[in-house]
NUSESE-70233 format. One line per 8 residues: number of its first residue (from 1); for each residue x, y, z of C-alpha. Coordinates in nm, 4 decimals. Each point is the difference from the previous one (the first is absolute). Example, Ala and Ser with C-alpha at 12.3 -4.5 7.8 and 13.67 -1.06 7.14 Angstrom:
<nodes>
1 = 1.2300/-0.4500/0.7800 | 0.1370/0.3440/-0.0660
</nodes>
This chain:
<nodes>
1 = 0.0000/0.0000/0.0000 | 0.2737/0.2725/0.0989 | 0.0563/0.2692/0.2174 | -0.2811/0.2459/-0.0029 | 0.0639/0.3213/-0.1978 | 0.0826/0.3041/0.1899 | 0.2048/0.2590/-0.1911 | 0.3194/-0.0321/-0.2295
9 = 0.2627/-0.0183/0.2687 | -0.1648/-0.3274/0.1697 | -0.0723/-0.1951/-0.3579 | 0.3408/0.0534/-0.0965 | 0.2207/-0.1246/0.3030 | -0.2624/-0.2889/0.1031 | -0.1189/-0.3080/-0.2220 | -0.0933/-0.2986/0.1712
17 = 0.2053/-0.2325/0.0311 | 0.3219/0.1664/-0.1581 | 0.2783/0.2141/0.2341 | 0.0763/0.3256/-0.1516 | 0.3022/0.2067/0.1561 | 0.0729/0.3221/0.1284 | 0.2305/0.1919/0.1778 | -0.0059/0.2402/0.3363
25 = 0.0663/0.3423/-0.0240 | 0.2875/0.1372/0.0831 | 0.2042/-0.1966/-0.2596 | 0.3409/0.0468/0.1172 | 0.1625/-0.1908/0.2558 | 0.0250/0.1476/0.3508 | 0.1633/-0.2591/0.2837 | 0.1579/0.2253/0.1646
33 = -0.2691/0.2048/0.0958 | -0.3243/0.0613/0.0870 | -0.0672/0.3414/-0.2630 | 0.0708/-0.0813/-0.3649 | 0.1700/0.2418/-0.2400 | -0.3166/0.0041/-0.2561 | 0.2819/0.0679/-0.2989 | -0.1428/-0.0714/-0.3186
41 = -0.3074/-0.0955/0.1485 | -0.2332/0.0937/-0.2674 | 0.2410/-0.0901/-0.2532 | 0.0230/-0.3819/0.1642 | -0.4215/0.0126/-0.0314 | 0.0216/0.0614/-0.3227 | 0.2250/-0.2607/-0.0536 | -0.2010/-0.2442/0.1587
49 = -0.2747/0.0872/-0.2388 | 0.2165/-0.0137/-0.2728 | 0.1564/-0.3546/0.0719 | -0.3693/-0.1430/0.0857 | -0.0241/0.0027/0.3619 | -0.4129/-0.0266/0.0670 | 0.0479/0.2352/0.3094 | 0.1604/0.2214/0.2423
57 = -0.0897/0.0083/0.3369 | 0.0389/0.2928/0.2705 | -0.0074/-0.0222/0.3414 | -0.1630/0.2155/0.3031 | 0.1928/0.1258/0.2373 | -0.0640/0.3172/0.1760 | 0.2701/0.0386/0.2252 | 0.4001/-0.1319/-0.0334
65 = -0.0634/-0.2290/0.3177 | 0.3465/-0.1374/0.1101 | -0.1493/-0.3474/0.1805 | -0.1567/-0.0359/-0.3704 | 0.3225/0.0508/-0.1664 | -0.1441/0.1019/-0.3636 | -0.1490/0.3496/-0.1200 | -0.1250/-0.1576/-0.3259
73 = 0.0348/0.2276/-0.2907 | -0.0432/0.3075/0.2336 | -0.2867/0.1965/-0.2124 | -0.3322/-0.0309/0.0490 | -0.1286/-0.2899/-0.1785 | -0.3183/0.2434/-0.1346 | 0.2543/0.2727/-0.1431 | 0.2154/-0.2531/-0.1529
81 = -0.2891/-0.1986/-0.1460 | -0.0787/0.3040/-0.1890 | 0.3197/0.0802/-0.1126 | 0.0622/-0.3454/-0.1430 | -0.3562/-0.0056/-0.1548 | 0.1315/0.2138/-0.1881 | 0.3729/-0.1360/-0.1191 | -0.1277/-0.3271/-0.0613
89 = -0.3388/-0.1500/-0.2257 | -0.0156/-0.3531/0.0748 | 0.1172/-0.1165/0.3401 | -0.1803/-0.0363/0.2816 | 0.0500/0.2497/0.2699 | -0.0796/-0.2224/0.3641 | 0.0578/0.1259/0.3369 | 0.0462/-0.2899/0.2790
97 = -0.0907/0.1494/0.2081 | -0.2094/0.3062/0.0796 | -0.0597/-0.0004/0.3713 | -0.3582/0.0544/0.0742 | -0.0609/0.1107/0.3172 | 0.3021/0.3025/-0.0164 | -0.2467/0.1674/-0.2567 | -0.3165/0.1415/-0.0475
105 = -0.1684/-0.2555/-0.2598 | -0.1386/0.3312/-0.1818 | 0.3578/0.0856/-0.0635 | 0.0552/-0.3500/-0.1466 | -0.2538/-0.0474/-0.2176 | 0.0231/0.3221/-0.1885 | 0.4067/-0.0123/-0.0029 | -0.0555/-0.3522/-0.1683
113 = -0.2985/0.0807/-0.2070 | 0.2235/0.2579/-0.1435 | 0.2849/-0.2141/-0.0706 | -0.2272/-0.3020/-0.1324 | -0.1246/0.2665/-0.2477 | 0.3382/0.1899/-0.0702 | 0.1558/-0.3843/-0.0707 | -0.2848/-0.0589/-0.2224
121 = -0.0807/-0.2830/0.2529 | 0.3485/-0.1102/0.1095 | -0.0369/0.0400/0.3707 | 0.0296/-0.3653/0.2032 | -0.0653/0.1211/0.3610 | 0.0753/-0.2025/0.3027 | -0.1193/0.0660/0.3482 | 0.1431/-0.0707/0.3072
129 = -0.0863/0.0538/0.3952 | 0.3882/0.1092/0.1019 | 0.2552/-0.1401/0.1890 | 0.2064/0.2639/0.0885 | -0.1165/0.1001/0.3988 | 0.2063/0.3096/0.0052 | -0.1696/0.1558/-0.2665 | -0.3539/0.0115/0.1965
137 = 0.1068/0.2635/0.2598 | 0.1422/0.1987/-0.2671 | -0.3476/0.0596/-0.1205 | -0.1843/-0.0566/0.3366 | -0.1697/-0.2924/-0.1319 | -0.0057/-0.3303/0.2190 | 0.1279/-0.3133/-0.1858 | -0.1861/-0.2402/0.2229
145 = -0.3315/0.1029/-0.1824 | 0.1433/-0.0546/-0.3985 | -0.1570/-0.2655/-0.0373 | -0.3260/0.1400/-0.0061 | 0.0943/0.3494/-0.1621 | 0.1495/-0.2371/-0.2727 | -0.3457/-0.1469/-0.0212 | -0.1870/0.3439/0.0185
153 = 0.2563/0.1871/-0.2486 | -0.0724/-0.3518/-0.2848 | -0.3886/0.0525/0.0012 | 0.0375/0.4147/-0.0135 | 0.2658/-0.0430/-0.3236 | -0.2315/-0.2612/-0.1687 | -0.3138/0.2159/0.0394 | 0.1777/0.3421/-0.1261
161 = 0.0128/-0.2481/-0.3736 | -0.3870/0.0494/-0.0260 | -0.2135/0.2815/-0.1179 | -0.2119/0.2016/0.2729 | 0.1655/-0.1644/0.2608 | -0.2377/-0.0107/0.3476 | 0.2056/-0.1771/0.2478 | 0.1407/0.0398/0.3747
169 = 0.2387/-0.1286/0.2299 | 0.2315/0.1628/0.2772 | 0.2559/0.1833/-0.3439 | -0.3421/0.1984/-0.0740 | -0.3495/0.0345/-0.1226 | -0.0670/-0.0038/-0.3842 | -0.3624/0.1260/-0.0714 | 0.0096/-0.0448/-0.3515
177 = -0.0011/0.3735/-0.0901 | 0.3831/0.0011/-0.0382 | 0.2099/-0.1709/-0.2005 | 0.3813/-0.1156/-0.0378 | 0.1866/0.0304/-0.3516 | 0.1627/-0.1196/-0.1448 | -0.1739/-0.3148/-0.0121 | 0.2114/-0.3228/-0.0881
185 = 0.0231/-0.1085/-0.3594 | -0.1959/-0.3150/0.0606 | -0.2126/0.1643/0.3080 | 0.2345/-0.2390/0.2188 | 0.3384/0.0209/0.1271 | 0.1721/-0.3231/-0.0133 | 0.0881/-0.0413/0.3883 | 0.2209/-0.3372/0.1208
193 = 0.0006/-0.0688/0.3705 | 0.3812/-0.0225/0.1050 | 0.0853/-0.2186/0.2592 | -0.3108/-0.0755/0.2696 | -0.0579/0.3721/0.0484 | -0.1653/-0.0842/0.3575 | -0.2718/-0.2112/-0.1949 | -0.0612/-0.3539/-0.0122
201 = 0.0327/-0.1760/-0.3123 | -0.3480/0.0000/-0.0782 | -0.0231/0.3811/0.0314 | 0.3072/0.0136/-0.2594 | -0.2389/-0.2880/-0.2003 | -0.3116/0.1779/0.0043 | 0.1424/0.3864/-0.0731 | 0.3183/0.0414/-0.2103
209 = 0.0892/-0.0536/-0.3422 | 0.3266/-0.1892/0.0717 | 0.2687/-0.0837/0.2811 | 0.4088/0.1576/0.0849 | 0.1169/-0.3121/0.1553 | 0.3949/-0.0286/0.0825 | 0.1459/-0.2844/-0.0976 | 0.0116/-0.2951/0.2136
217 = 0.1096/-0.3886/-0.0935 | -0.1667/-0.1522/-0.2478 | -0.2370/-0.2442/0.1295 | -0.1331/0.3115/0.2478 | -0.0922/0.2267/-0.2192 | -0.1692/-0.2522/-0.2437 | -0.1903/-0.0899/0.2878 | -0.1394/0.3815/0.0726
225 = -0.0230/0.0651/-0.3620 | -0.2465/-0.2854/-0.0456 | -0.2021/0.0441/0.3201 | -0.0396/0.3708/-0.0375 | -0.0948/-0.0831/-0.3682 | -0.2634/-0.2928/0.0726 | -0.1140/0.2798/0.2696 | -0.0573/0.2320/-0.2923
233 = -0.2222/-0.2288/-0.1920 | -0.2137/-0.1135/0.3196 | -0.0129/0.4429/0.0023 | -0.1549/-0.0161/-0.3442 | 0.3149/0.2084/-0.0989 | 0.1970/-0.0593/-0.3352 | 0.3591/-0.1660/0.0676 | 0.2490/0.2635/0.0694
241 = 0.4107/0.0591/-0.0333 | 0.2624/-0.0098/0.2521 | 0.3243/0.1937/-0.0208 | 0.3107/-0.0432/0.1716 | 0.3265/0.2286/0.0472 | 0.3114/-0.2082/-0.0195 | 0.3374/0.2269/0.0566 | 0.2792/-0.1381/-0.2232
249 = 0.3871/0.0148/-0.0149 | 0.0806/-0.0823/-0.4221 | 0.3710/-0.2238/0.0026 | 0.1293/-0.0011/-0.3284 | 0.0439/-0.3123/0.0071 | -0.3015/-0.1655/-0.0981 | 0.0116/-0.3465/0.1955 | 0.0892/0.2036/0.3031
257 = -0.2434/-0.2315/0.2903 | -0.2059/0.2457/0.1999 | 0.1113/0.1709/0.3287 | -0.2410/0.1632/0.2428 | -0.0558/0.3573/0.0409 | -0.2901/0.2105/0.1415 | -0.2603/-0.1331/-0.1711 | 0.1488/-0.1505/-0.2291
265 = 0.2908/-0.1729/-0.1458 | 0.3634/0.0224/-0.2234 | 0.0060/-0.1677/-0.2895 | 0.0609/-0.0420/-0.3578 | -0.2809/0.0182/-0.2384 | -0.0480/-0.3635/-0.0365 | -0.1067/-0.0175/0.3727 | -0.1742/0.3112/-0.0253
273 = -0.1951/-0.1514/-0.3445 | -0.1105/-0.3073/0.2384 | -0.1273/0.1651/0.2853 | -0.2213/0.2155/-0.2221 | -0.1155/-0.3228/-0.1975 | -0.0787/-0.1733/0.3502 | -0.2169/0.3527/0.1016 | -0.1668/-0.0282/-0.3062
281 = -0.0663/-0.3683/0.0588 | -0.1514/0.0717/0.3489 | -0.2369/0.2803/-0.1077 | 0.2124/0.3044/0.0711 | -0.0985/0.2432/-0.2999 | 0.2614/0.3329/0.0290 | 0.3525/-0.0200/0.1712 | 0.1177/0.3488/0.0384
289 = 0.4142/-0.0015/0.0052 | 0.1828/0.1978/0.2287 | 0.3498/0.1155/-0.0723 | 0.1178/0.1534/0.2800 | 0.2622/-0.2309/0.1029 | 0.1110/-0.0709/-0.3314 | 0.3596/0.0463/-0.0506 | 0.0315/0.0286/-0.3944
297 = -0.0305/0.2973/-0.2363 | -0.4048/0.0500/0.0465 | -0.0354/0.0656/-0.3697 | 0.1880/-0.3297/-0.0906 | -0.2007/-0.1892/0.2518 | -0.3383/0.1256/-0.1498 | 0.1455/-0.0979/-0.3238 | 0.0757/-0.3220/0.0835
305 = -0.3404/-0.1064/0.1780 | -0.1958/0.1687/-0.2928 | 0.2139/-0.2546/-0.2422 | 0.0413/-0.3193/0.2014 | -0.3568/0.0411/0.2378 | -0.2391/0.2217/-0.1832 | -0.0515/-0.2236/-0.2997 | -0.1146/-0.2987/0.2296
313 = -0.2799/0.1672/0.1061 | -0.2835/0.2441/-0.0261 | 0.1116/0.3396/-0.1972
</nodes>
């Protein structure tokens, strides 16, 4: 049957049964640090595009927190979206994730209305509930209570997609004699649950339109992937895709065996092209590749996995 149709972003990167890849924003490597350079940044995007990646994926993270150890690609994800939407015509533009509860869900649906609709229908947008504590008090929000502000913030974005919206909940009252623009290119923003998000998994079943897992052993994750998905069709819901990050380090040697890193592995590509088969075979749809401990020449690297990886799988 397929993964429902939601805009152009989400048709391109998922198909059922088939693993498409990405990468994560910033594209550089950065080990020895928690703050990238950005150099080249929208050069690398382009690149991306340009060698077929099927996505790049941006990260939100308010505030440099040291325990966390990574400021992502330091601009707002929104801003950036925007820019890229327009330096690029064909990839995706995902965030993984935008944390709910440290925004007003007005502010999120119209900043990702207006991307979806500057894109042309790129915009993948994945929602999480946070795990950063320190950033709460910064805003004077409690994080014991995301769980249900993640909730709360899901059914105010989804409403904002419909015309003469009437709706309440503790974000606001919506009478129905105002209205948010712009309004998503498909009237729906394509919104994957990352993680649990302080939901049980037949919240995540019943609600979003995919699921940010992080990679765990095989035999794991096939078993979540099939329950949440059998979960789905009890819901009455159409079968949905499941993406992955996976941070690499490239060896040029290509038989190099893997080596483990944080949250992921070093390898050569043969490795790398077996993993990704054996994520594919388990039902894992997107794998979104993380360079920032990668030790070659970034441009080589991308090079190198758009010959020897791309052409195995969905472009």
């Amino acid at each position: 049957m397929g993964f429902q149709t939601i805009n152009r972003g989400y048709n391109y990167v998922f198909k059922e049964n088939r693993l498409s890849i990405g990468l994560t924003v910033p594209i550089e490597n950065y080990a020895d640090g928690p703050v990238p350079s950005m150099d080249r940044h929208s050069e690398r995007v382009q690149l991306a595009e340009e060698l077929g990646f099927s996505a790049v994926w941006l990260r939100d993270v308010p505030f440099n927190v040291p325990s966390f150890g990574d400021a992502g690609q330091t601009f707002d994800p929104f801003v950036y979206l925007g820019v890229l939407s327009g330096q690029t015509k064909q990839i995706a533009l995902c965030v993984a994730s935008i944390i709910l509860p440290l925004r007003h869900p007005a502010h999120v649906a119209k900043a990702a209305a207006s991307v979806d609709v500057l894109s042309e229908g790129r915009l993948i947008l994945g929602i999480a509930s946070g795990d950063r504590p320190e950033e709460y008090p910064a805003l004077n929000m409690s994080f014991e209570n995301r769980g249900i502000r993640f909730q709360k913030s899901f059914e105010y974005i989804r409403n904002m997609g419909k015309d003469s919206v009437e709706f309440s909940n503790s974000y606001g009252n919506l009478s129905g004699n105002i209205d948010m623009l712009p309004k998503p290119m498909s009237k729906k923003l394509p919104l994957l649950i990352t993680g649990g998000s302080q939901q049980d998994i037949d919240w995540i079943a019943k609600n979003g339109d995919g699921w940010l897992l992080y990679p765990r052993n095989s035999a794991m994750q096939e078993h979540t992937i099939n329950d949440w998905r059998n979960r789905l069709e009890k819901a009455g819901r159409p079968s949905q895709p499941v993406m992955e990050p996976l941070y690499i380090d490239l060896s040029e040697d290509p038989d190099t065996p893997p080596e483990s890193i944080h949250l992921g592995f070093r390898s050569g590509v043969n490795h790398l092209c077996n993993y990704l088969k054996e994520r594919e075979k388990i039902g894992v749809n997107h794998v979104a590749l993380n360079l920032r401990f990668n030790k070659a020449n970034i441009e080589t690297t991308l090079k190198r996995l758009a010959d020897d990886i791309l052409p195995n799988f969905v472009r």
